[in-house]
N, C-alpha and C positions, 0 to 999 in steps of 0.2 A: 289716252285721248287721241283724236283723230280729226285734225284741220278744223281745232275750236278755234271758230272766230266769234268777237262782239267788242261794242263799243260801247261805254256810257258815260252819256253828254254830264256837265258840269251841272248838276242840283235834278237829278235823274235817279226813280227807283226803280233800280234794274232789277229781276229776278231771275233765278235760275232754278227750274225744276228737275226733277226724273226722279226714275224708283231707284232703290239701294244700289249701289254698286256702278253708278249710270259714268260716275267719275266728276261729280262734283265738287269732292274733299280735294280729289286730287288738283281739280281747277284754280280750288281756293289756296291749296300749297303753294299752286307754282305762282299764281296772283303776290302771293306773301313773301315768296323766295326761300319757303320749308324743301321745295322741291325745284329741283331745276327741268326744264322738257329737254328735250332729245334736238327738238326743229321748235324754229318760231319765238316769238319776242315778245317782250311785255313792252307797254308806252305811258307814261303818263304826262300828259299837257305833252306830247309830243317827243320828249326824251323817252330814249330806251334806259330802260330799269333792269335786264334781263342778268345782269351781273351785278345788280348790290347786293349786299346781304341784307339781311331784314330789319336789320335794326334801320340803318340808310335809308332803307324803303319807308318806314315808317318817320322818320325824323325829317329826309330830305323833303319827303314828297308829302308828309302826313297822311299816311295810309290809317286807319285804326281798325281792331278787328276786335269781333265777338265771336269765340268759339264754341262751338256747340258744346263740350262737356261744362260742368261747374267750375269757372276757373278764378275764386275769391279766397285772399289768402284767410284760410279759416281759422288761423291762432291773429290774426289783428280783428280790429274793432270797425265799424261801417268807415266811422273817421279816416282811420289810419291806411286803409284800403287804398281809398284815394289819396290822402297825404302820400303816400309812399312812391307812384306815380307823381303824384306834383312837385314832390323832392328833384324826382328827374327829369322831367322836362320843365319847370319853369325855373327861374334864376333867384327873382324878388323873392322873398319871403313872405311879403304883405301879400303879393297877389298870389304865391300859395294859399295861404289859408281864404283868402278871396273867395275862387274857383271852387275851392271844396266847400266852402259853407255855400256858396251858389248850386252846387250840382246835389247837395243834401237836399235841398228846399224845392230843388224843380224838381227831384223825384221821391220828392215826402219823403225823405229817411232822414230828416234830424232827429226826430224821439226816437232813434235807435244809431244814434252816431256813438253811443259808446257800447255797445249791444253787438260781441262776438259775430264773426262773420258767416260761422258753422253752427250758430244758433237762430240763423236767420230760417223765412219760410221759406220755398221754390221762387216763388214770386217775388219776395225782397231779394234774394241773392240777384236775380237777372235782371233786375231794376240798378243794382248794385254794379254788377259787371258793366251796363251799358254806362252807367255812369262814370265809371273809373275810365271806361272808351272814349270818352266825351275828353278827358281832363286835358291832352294836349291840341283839344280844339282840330280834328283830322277835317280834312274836305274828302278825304275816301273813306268809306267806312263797306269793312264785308261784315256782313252778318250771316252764323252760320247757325242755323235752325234757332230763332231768337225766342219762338212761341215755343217749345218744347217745357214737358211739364210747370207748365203756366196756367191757372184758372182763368176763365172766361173776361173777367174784370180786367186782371190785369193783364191778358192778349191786347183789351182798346187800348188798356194806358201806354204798349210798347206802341202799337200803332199809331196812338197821336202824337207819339216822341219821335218816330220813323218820320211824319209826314213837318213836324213841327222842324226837322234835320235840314228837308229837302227848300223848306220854307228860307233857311238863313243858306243855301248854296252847296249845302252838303249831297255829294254824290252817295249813293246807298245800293252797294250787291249786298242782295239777298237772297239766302235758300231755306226750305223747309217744309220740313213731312208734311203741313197743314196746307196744301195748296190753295184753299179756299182761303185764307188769311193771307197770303201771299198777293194771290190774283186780285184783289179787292183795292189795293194800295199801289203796286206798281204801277207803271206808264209803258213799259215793254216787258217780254222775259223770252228766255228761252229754254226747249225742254231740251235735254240731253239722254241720249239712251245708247249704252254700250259706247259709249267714249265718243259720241259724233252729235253734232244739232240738229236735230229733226224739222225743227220750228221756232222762229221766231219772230216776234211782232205782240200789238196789244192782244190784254186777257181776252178780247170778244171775239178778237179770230184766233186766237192761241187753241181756244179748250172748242171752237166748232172745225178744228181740224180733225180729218179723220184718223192720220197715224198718231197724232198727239193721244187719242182718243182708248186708242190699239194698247198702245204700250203701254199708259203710264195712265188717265185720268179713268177711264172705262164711261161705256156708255151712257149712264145715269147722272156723269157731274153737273153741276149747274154752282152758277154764283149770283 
């Protein structure tokens, strides 16, 4: 990476695009504290972050994250997914089971709250993951390729889950292969190519830029 700058305001869907390799993963590392940079500091609400580790990151400041690979413990049950999260961050016991039977119902997976988690569809699993991301209630949430082997149905349902986030104050980085799903929902983004920002601002002059255009979306896009 090379003099990544951005900022995203409080209840803000930021996105971050480019083609493979552009250094996004790595963005979202050092964002997390999986990786530390060389120069340069992370902030949130104004304190630097740049030395906790990630668990701090996540607890002190409620960061939460959605990982692009499948990441649902596949020997527990939809239930116990989240149980297992609400074990550790909440205290009460009544407001664990609260929370989890609240975050079944807002993403339709009660009639599979006992239904293996490696038995689940593509679709339920990452319904499932964002949900288990929800359970310590984060005001930062990264999401990293959220639409990835998702059918078309359930692309709107992450969609109105992303927009319903920003609704209650929740900050949203997000990146992913489907640009046009990206562009549609955020409010800014920025494209990255070979470790540096080429452009950033809203999707209407994001994708009428021309080197945006060069590198990464090609002539043809439209949204």
């Amino acid at each position: 990476l090379r003099k990544i700058d951005f900022e995203i305001n409080k209840g803000e869907i930021f996105g971050l695009l480019g083609p493979n390799g552009a250094g996004k993963s790595v963005t979202f590392n050092i964002l997390l504290g999986i990786m530390k940079a060389d120069h340069g500091n992370v902030y949130v609400e104004g304190t630097k972050i740049t030395n906790y580790a990630i668990h701090e990151r996540a607890k002190r400041f409620s960061i939460g994250y959605i990982p692009q690979n499948d990441s649902v413990f596949k020997g527990l049950s939809c239930f116990d997914n989240l149980k297992a999260i609400a074990e550790i961050t909440i205290k009460d016991k009544v407001k664990q089971e609260s929370v989890v039977e609240e975050l079944l119902s807002e993403f339709s997976l009660s009639h599979l709250r006992n239904v293996m988690a490696n038995n689940l569809s593509g679709g339920e699993r990452k319904k499932l993951v964002i949900a288990r991301a929800l359970v310590n209630n984060p005001k930062i949430l990264l999401m990293d390729e959220p639409y990835g082997a998702v059918d078309p149905i359930n692309i709107d349902m992450i969609k109105k889950i992303i927009i319903d986030l920003q609704k209650k104050g929740v900050s949203v980085l997000i990146t992913d292969h489907s640009a046009q799903n990206v562009l549609t929902i955020v409010d800014r983004c920025s494209i990255i190519s070979a470790g540096e920002i080429i452009i950033s601002g809203k999707p209407k002059d994001i994708i009428q830029n021309h080197k945006a255009r060069q590198l990464y979306f090609g002539e043809n896009f439209n949204i």
